[in-house]
C-alpha positions as CSV (number, residue, x, y, z in Angstrom):
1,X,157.8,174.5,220.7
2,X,158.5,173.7,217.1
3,X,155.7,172.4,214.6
4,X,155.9,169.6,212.0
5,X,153.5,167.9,210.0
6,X,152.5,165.2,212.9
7,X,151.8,167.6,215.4
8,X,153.5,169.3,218.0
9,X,157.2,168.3,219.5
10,X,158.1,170.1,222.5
11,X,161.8,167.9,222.4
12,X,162.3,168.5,218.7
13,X,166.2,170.0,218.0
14,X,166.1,169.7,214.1
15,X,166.5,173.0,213.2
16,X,166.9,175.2,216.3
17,X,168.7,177.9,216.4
18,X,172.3,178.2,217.9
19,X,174.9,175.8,216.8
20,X,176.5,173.2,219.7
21,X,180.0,172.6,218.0
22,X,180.8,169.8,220.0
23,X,177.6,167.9,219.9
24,X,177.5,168.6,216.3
25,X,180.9,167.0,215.9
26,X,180.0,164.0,217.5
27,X,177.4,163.4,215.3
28,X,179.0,164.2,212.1
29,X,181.8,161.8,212.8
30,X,179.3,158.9,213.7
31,X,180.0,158.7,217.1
32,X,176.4,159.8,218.5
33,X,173.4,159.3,216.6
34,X,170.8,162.0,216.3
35,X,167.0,160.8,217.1
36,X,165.6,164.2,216.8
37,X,164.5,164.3,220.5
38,X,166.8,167.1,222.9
39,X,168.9,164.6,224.8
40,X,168.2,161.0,223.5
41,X,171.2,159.8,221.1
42,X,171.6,156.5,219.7
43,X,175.7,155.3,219.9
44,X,178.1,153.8,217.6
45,X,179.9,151.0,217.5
46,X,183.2,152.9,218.7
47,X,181.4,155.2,221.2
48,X,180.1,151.6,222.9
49,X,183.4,149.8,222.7
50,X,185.2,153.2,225.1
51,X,181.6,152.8,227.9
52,X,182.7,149.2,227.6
53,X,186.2,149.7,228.5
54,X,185.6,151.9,230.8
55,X,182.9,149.6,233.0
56,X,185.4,146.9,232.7
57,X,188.0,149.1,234.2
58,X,185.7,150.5,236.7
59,X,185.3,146.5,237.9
60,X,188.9,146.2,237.7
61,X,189.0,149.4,240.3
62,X,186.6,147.7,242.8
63,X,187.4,144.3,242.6
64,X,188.7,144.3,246.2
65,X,185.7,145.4,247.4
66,X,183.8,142.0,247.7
67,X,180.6,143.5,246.2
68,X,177.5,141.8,245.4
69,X,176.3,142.5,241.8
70,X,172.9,143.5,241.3
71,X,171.5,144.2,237.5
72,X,168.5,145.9,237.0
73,X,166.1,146.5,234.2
74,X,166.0,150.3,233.1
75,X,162.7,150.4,235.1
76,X,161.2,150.1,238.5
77,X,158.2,149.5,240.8
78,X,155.8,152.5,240.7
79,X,154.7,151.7,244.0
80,X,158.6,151.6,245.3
81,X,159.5,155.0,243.4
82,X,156.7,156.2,245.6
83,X,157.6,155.1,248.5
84,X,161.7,156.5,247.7
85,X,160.2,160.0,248.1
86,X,162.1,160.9,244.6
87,X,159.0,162.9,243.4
88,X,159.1,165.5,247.0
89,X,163.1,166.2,245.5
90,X,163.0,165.9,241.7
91,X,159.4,165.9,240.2
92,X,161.2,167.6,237.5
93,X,163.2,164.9,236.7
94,X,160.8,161.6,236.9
95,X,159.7,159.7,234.1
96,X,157.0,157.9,234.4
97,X,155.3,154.8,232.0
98,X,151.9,155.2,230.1
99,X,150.2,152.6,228.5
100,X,147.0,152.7,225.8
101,X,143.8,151.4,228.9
102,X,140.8,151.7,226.2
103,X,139.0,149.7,224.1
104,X,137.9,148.9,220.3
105,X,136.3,152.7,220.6
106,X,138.9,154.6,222.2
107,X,141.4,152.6,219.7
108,X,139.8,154.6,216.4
109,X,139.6,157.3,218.3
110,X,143.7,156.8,218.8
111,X,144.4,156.2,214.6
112,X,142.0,158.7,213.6
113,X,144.2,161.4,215.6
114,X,147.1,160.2,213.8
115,X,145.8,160.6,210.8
116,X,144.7,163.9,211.4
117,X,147.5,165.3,213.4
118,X,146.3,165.6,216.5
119,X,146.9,164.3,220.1
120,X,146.2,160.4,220.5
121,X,147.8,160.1,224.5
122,X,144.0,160.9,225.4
123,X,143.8,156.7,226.8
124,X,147.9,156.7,227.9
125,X,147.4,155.6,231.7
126,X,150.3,155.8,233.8
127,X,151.4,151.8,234.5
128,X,152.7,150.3,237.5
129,X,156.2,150.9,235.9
130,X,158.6,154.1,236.4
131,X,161.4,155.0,234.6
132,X,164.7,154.0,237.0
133,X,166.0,157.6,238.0
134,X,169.5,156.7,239.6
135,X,170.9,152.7,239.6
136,X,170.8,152.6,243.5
137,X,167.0,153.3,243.5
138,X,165.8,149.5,242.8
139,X,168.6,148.1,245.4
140,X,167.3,149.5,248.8
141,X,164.0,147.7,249.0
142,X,166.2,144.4,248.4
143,X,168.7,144.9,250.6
144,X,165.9,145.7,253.6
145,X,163.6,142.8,252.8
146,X,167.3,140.7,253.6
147,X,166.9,141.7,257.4
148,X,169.4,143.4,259.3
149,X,173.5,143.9,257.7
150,X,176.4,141.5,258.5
151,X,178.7,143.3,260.8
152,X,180.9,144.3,258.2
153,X,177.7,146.0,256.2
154,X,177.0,145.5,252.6
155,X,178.4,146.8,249.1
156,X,176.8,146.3,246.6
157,X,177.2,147.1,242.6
158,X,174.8,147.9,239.8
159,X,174.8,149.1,236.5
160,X,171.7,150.8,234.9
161,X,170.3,153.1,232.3
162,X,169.1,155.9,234.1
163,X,166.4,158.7,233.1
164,X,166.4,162.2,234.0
165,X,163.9,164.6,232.1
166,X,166.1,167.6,231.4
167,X,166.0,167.9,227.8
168,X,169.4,170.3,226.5
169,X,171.1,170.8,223.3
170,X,174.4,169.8,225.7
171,X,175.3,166.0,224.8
172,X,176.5,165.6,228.5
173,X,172.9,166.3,229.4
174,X,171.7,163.0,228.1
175,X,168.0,162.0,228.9
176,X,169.0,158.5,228.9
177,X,172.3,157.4,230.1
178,X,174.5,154.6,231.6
179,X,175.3,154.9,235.6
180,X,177.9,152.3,237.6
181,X,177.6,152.4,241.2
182,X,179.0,150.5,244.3
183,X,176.6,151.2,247.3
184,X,177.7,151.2,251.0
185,X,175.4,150.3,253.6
186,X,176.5,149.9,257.3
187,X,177.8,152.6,259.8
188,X,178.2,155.9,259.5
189,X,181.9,155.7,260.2
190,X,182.1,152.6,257.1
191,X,180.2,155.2,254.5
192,X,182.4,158.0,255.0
193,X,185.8,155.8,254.9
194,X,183.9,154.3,252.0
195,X,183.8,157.9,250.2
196,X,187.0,158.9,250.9
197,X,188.8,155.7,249.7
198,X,186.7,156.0,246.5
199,X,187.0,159.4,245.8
200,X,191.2,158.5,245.6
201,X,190.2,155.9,243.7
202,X,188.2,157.7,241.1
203,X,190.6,160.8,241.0
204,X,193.5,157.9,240.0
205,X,191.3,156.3,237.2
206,X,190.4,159.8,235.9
207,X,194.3,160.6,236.1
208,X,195.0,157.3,234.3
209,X,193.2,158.5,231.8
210,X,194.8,161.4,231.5
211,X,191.8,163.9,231.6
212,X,191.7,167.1,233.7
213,X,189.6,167.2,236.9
214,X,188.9,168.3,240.4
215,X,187.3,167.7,243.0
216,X,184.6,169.9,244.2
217,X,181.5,170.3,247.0
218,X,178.5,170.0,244.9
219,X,174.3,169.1,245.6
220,X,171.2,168.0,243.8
221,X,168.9,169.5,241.6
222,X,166.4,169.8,244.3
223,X,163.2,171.3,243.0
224,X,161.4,174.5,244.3
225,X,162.2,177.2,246.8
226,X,162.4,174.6,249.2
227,X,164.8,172.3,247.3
228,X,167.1,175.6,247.9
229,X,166.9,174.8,251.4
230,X,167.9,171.3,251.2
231,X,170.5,172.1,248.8
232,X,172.4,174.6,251.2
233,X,172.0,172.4,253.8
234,X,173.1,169.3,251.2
235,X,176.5,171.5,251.4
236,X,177.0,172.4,254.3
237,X,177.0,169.1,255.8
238,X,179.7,168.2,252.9
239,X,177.3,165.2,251.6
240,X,178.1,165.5,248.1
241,X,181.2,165.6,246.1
242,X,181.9,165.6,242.2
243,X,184.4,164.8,239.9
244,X,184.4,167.4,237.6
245,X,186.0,167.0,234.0
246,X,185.9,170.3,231.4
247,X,183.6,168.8,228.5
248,X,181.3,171.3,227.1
249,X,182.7,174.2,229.0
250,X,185.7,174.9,230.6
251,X,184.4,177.8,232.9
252,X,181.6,175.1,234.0
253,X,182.8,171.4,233.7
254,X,180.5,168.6,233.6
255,X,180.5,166.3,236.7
256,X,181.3,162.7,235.6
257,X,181.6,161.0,239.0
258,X,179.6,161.6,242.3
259,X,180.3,160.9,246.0
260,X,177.3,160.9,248.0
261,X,176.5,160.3,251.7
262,X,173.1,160.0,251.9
263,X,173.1,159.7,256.0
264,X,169.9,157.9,257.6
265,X,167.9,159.0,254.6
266,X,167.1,155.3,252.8
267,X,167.8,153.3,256.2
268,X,164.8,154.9,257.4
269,X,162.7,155.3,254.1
270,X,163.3,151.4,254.1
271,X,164.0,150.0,257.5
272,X,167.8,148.7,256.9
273,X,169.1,148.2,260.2
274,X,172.8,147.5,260.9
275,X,174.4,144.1,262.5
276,X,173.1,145.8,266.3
277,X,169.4,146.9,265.0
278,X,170.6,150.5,264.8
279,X,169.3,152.4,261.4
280,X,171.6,152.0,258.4
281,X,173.1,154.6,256.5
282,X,174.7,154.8,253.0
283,X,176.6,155.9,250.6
284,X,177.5,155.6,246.7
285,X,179.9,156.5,244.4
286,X,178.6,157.1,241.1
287,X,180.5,156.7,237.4
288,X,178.6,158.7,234.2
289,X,179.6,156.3,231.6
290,X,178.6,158.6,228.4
291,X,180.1,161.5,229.9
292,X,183.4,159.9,230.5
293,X,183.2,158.7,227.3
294,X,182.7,162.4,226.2
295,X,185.4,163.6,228.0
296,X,187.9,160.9,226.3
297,X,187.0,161.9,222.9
298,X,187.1,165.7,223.8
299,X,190.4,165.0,225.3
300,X,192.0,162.7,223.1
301,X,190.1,162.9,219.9
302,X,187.8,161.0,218.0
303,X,189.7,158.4,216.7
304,X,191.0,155.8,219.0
305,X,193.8,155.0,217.7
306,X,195.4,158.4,218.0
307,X,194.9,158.3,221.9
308,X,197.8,158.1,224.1
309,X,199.2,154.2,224.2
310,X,199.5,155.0,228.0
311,X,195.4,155.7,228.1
312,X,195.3,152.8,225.2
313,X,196.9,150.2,228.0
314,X,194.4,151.4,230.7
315,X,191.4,151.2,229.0
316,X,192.6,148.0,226.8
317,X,195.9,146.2,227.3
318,X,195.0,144.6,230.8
319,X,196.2,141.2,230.6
């Protein structure tokens, strides 16, 4: 932990030891912003107008697919998170909202700490509000409370930031980032034609783009020496898939898009029956927006206008 005037910051990265080029870069040319906190950047102006291009191209991808959007805030129900059995997976990852629940006393208690340094979260009670961990968290409980799936099942897209405590000096390790998703509920046969079509369509946008990648068999972060367990067996069932583009590393490049099948897993958690009453299962595929974004200005440079015209025209000339 590293020490300041104010107290103790366990996120702090002003001044720590071992230099990240590329993250420095980005921040010396204006393109991330530095907040002082490991993970959490603010974004420029160009940085915003490549995630905006590339969500808009991401729609243009799917726009066959018939998909209802959805738009969440960056937050969900406590009680819902709960319920999603996140925490039994990724305790290590959740985020959860506290709030100051005292009064006039416990309130001087709160500014004298500041003024002397010390802790003031002594009052913080956790709300009924939790940090959204991936966009299709808030959009099961919706779908179920609809009653059973059309024949043809559901797809649904959302767009969220997303929050994942894993605070790194690597700025594809963001503790706050942008996730696109289309979610397929309905059959098992419908989710895995669903993943295969989209992971063609994802390798062809990444392609388009003209950014190396592969495709590989990856899992979760599942927590413990059980999450271990679940992990192999994540695998070996071939549930997961990642588009992998070299960012930081090329020996280990950063996974920008994800192909899940998540089985019975949320029909059951939720009760999402098909057209015939049997349990649902889905599927998503996931787009990192900041990461692809990363990987177009490690690829292509940081100014824009030195990109190829042929990733220009797919990002921009679409008329």
């Amino acid at each position: 932990m590293i020490q300041n005037q104010q107290g103790t910051l366990p996120d702090a990265i002003a001044d720590i030891a071992g230099v990240n080029s590329f993250r420095d870069a980005l921040v010396e040319a204006g393109l991330l912003i530095s907040t002082g906190v490991r993970g959490l950047f603010g974004r420029s102006g160009q940085f915003e107008r490549v995630v905006e291009a590339l969500d808009a191209l991401i729609t243009r991808l799917g726009a066959d697919q018939q998909a209802e959007v959805l738009r969440f805030p960056p937050a969900m129900s406590r009680p819902e998170f709960e319920h999603s059995e996140y925490l039994k997976g990724f305790p290590q990852l959740a985020g959860t909202v506290h709030s100051f629940c005292g009064g006039e006393q416990e309130h001087q208690r709160v500014l004298q700490c500041l003024d002397s340094g010390e802790d003031w979260t002594e009052n913080q009670k956790p709300t009924y509000v939790v940090l959204t961990p991936a966009a299709c968290y808030p959009v099961y409980p919706v779908v179920a409370q609809r009653g059973p799936l059309p024949e043809q099942g559901r797809i649904v897209d959302v767009f969220s930031y997303c929050f994942r405590h894993e605070p790194s000096l690597d700025p594809t390790r963001m503790q706050l980032f942008r996730m696109r998703e289309y979610i397929r509920l309905g059959t098992p046969d419908q989710i895995m034609a669903f993943r295969s079509e989209w992971i063609e369509r994802g390798t062809r946008m990444i392609d388009l783009l003209e950014l190396p990648n592969s495709i590989d068999l990856a899992n979760d972060p599942f927590f413990g020496r059980g999450g271990k367990i679940v992990a192999r067996s994540q695998r070996e069932q071939n549930l997961k898939f990642e588009l992998l583009i070299p960012i930081e590393s090329p020996e280990k490049p950063t996974a920008c898009l994800s192909f899940n099948y998540h089985m019975d897993h949320f029909g059951l958690l939720w009760g999402i029956k098909t057209h015939d009453a049997e349990v649902a299962h889905t599927g998503c595929v996931g787009f990192g927006l900041e990461r692809l974004t990363l990987g177009l200005f490690k690829h292509h440079g940081f100014d824009i206008d030195t990109w190829p015209k042929t990733v220009r025209d797919a990002l921009w000339d679409h008329a």
